[in-house]
C-alpha positions in Angstrom: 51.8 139.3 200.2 48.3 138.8 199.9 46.1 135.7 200.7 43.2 136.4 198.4 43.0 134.0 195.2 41.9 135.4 192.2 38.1 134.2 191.5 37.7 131.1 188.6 41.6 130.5 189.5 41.0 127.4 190.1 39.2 126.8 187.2 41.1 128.8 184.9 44.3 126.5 186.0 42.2 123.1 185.5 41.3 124.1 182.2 44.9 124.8 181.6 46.4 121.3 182.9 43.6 119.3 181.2 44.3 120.8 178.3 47.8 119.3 178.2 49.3 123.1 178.7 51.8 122.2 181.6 54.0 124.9 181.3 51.1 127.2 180.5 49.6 125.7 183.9 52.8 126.0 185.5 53.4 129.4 184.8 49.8 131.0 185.6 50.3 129.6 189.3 53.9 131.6 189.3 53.1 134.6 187.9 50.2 134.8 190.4 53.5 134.4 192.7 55.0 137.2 191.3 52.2 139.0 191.8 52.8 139.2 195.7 51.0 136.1 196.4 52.0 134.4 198.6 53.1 130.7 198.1 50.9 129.2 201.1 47.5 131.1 199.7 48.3 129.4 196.7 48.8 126.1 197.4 46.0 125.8 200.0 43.7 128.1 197.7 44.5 127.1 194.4 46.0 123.8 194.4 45.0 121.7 197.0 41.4 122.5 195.5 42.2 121.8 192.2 43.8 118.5 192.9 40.0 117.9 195.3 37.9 119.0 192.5 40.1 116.7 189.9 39.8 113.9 192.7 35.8 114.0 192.9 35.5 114.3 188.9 37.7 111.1 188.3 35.1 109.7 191.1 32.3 110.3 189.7 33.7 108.9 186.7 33.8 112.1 184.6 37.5 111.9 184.2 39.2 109.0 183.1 43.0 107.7 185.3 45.3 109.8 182.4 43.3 113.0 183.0 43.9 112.4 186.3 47.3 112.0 186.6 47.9 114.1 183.8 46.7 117.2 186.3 48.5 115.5 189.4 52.2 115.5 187.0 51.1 119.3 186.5 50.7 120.3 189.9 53.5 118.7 191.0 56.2 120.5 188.7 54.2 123.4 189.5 54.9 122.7 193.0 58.6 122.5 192.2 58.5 126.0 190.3 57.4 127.8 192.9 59.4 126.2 195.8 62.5 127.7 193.1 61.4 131.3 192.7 59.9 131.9 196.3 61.9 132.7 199.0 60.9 131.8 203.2 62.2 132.8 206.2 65.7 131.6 207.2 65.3 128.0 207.9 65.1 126.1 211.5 65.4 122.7 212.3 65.3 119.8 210.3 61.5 118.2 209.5 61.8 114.6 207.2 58.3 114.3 205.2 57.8 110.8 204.4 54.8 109.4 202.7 53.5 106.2 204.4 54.9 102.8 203.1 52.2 101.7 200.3 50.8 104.8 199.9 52.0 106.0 196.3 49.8 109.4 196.8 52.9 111.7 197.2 51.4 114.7 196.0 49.7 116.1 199.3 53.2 115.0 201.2 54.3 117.4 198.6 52.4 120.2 199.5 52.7 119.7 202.9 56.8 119.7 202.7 56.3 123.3 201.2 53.8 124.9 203.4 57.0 123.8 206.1 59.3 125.4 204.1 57.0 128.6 203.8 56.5 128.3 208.0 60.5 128.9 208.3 61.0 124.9 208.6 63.9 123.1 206.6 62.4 120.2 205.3 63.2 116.7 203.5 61.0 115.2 201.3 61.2 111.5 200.8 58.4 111.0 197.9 55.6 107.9 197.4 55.6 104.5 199.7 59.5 105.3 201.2 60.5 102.0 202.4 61.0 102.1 206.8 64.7 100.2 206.6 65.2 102.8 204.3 63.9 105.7 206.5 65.5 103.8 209.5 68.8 104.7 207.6 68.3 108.0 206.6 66.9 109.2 210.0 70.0 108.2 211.5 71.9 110.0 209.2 70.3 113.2 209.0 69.4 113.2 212.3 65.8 115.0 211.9 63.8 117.0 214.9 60.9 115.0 213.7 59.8 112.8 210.7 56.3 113.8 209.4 54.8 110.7 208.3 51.5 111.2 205.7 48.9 108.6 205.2 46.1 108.9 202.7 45.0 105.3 202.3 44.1 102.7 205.6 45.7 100.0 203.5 49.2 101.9 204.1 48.5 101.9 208.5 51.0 98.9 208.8 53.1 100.9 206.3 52.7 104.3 208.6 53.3 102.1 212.2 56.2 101.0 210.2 57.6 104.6 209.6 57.2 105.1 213.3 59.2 102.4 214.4 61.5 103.7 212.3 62.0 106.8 213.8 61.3 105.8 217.2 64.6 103.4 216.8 66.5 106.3 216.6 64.5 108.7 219.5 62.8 110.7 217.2 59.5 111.6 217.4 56.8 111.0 214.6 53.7 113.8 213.7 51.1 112.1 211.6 48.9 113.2 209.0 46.8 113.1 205.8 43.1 112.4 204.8 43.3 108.4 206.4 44.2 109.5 209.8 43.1 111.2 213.0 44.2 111.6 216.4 42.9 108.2 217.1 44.2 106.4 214.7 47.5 108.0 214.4 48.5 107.0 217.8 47.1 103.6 217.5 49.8 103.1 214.8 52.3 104.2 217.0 52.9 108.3 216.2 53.3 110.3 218.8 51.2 113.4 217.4 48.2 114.4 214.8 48.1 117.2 212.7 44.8 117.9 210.4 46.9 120.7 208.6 50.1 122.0 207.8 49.1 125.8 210.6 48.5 122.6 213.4 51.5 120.6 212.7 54.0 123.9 212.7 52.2 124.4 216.1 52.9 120.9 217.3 56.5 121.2 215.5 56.8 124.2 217.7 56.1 122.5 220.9 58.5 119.6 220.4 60.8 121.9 220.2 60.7 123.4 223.5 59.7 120.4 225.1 60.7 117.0 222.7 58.4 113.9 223.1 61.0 111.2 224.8 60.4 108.0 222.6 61.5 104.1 223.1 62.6 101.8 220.4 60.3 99.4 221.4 58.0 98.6 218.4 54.2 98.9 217.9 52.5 95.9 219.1 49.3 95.2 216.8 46.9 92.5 217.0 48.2 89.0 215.5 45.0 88.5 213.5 44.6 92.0 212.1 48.4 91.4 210.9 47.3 87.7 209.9 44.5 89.2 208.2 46.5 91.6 205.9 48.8 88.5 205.2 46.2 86.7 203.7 44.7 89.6 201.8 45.8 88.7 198.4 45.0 85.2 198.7 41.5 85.8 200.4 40.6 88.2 197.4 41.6 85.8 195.0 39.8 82.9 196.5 36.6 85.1 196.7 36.9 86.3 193.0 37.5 82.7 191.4 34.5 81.7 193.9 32.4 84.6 192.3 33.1 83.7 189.4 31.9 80.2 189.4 28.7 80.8 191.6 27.4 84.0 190.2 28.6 84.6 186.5 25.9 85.8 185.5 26.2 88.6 187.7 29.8 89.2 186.9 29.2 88.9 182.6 31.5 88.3 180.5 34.4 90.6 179.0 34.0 93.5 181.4 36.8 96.0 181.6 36.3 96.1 185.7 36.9 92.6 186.5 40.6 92.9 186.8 39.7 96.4 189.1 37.0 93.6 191.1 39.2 91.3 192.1 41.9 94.0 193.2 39.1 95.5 194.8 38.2 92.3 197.1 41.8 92.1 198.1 41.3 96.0 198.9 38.1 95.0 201.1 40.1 92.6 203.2 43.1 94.9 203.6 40.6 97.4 204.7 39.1 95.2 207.2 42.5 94.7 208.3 43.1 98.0 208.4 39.8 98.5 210.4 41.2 96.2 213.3 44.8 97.6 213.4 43.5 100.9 214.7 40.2 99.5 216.3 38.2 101.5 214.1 35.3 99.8 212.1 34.5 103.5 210.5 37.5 102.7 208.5 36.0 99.8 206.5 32.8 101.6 206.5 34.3 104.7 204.7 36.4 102.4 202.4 33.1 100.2 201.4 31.0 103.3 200.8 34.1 104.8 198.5 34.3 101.7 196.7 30.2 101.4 196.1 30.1 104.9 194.9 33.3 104.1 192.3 31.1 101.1 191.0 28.1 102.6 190.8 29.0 106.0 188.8 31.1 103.1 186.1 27.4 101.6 185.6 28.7 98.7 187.5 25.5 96.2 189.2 25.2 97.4 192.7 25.1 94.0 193.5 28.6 93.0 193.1 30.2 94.4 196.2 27.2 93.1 198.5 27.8 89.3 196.8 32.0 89.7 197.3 31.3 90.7 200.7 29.0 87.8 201.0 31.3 85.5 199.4 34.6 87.0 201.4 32.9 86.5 205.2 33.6 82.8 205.4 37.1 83.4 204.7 38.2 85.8 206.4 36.4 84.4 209.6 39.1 81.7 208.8 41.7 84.7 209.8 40.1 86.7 212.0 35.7 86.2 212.9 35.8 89.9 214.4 37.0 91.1 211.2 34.5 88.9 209.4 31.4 90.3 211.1 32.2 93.8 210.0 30.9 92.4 207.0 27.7 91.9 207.7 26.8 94.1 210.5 28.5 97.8 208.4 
């Protein structure tokens, strides 16, 4: 098999998906299969990038939520087309791939669960936001080597801890993962491994087998007013938009379609912060903010909205948590 995509692949499958041609989509990626590709070049050449390039166009605002999703349905039949027709080494070893609780962004799990399969591993792949009593059941059913825990959002780290203690009730041990997470913060939430990719987490896989990471049941202990502070989230966002809305609506206007997205957004910012204090990061809220200001701005949004909420939101959440609160004015 050979590891070398076809040049304007990418492209040439975008084109497809956007254009509403699923199956057309679908079956470009598998005749490439058939072609003696092999189903690892694919997904890490073809549509891992796709699903990026779709990502920064919906961004930038070039692509509306339906186009997005519309591709993300594609590449995730796609996904179950080839896992039909290729064929890996004999299976080892049981891996469960769980997305994060909260985090509805499946598709990368999705990936990931293949490239395990391709690497010889038989895997379990749990879908979007799997609930940890949930997991907590399953594990001890199944009985896996390790559960594979993917987070792709900061506002699903309680969620991913969660996962881990989970697993950890049960003495298995947990390899984190996805674009949220790195080592740092993956063992602050209680996993007992990192993996940037699917080559480092076969590695890692590999080494629990020879040698597998003894785990207690005890649970993660996080700090009271970072779990206080995601808590009050929902009420601190609301409080901030019905306060923006009386002190600055001018700023805010009137009829805009991104006022219900504003005042999810603010409960967003203090999850974030939250999030930010759980794994005693304040990059997290940085990167967050930053994600959040170049959303608004490529909708034509005033720049000033986020620096007012923030404004607005400090005094409350120092009610919660004042180390969470300065975040917002020193970042």
């Amino acid at each position: 098999m050979t590891d070398v995509v076809p040049p304007k692949a990418v492209d040439t499958y975008l084109q497809l998906a956007l254009a509403g041609e699923q199956r057309r989509a679908t079956r470009y990626v598998v005749d490439l299969l058939h072609e003696t590709m092999s189903p690892t070049a694919l997904i890490t050449g073809l549509l891992a990038p796709a699903q990026h390039e779709i990502g920064e166009r919906w961004h930038r605002g070039d692509l509306s939520t339906a186009d997005e999703h519309l591709v993300t349905s594609t590449t995730s039949s796609t996904l179950a087309a080839m896992g039909a027709w290729s064929s890996g080494p004999e299976p080892r070893g049981l891996v469960l791939v769980v997305c994060a609780e909260d985090d509805w962004h499946s598709l990368s799990s999705q990936m990931f669960a293949e490239l395990l399969r391709q690497a010889g591993r038989r895997v379990l792949h749990l879908g979007p936001s799997a609930p940890s009593a949930d997991v907590s059941v399953f594990v001890a059913r199944h009985r896996p080597e390790a559960v594979a825990v993917t987070c792709n959002l900061s506002l699903a780290y309680l969620g991913t801890s969660r996962v881990a203690d989970a697993a950890h009730a049960h003495g298995v041990p947990v390899l984190a993962g996805g674009r949220a997470l790195d080592l740092h913060r993956a063992l602050r939430l209680g996993a007992d491994g990192w993996a940037r990719d699917s080559t480092s987490a076969v590695r890692v896989l590999n080494q629990w087998q020879a040698r597998t990471p003894i785990v207690g049941p005890r649970p993660v202990e996080h700090d009271p007013a970072a779990l206080a502070l995601d808590g009050s989230a929902t009420d601190l966002g609301e409080r901030a938009f019905e306060e923006l809305g009386q002190l600055h609506s001018s700023l805010l206007g009137r009829d805009r379609h991104w006022l219900t997205t504003l005042r999810s957004d603010l409960v967003g910012m203090v999850r974030s912060l939250a999030a930010a204090r759980l794994v005693d990061d304040p990059e997290v809220f940085v990167e967050y903010r930053e994600w959040l200001c170049q959303l608004y701005s490529a909708r034509g949004v005033p720049e000033q909205v986020l620096t007012v909420g923030a404004r607005v939101l400090r005094p409350l959440v120092a009610e919660v948590d004042v180390e969470a609160a300065d975040l917002l004015v020193t970042r």
